[in-house]
N, C-alpha and C positions, 0 to 999 in steps of 0.2 A: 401613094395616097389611096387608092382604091381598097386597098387592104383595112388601110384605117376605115374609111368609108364602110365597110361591113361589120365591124365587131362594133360601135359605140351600142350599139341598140341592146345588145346583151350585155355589156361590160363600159357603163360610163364612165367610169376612170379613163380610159384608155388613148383620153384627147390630154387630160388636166396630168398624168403619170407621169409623159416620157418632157411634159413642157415643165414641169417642176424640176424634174432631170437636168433639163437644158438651162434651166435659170438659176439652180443654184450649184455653188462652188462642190458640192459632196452629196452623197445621197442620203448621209445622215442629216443633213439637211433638207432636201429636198423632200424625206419623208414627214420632218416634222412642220415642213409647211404646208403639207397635204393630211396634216394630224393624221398618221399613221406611226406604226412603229417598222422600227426601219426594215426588217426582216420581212414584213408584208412588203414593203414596197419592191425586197428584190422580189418575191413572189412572184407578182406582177409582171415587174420585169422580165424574167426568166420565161413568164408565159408569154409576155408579148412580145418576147424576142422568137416563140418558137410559132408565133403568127406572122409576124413579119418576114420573118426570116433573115432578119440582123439585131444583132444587139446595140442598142438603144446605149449603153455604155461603152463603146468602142469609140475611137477618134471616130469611124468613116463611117460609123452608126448615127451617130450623135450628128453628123452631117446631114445621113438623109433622113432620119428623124426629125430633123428642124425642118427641112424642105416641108417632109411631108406633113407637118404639122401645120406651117404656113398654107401650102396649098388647100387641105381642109378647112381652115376657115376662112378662106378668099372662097372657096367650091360656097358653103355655107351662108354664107354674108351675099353674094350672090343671087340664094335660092329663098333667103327671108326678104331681102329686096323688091324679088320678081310676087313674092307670097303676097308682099305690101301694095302692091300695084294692082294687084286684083281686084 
C-alpha cells in the first residue's frame, strides 16, 4: 500500500487502473471501462507493475493488488473523516 500511497499525485489513474483490472473478466475490458484503448492500459500496467513491483495481472498479483487497493481507500476514508471533524 505504501507504494500506492506515493505515485497517485503524479499518476491518477494508478488507484482506478489496477481496480478496473480486478473488476472486470479481461483487460479488454477493463480498458474499455476506463475508456482507454487497451494497449494504454497495458502501458500502465507494465509501468505499475515495475513500481510495484508485481504484476498486477498475475493470480498473486491481482491478490495483493486488491489488498492493496482496499487498504488505500480505508488509509483514505480515514484521513477525509478525520479532515471532516476539523
Amino acid at each position: 500500500m505504501h507504494r500506492l500511497d506515493q505515485v497517485p499525485v503524479t499518476h491518477p489513474w494508478v488507484i482506478d487502473t489496477p481496480q478496473a483490472v480486478l473488476d472486470q473478466a479481461s483487460l479488454r475490458q477493463a480498458a474499455t471501462g476506463l475508456h482507454l484503448h487497451h494497449s494504454t492500459l497495458q502501458e500502465r500496467l507494465s509501468w505499475l507493475s515495475t513500481q510495484l513491483g508485481y504484476a498486477v495481472t498475475k493470480p498473486g498479483g491481482r491478490q495483493r493488488a486488491a489488498v492493496a487497493v482496499l487498504l488505500w481507500r480505508i488509509a483514505r476514508s480515514e484521513d477525509e473523516s478525520a479532515d471532516g471533524d476539523g
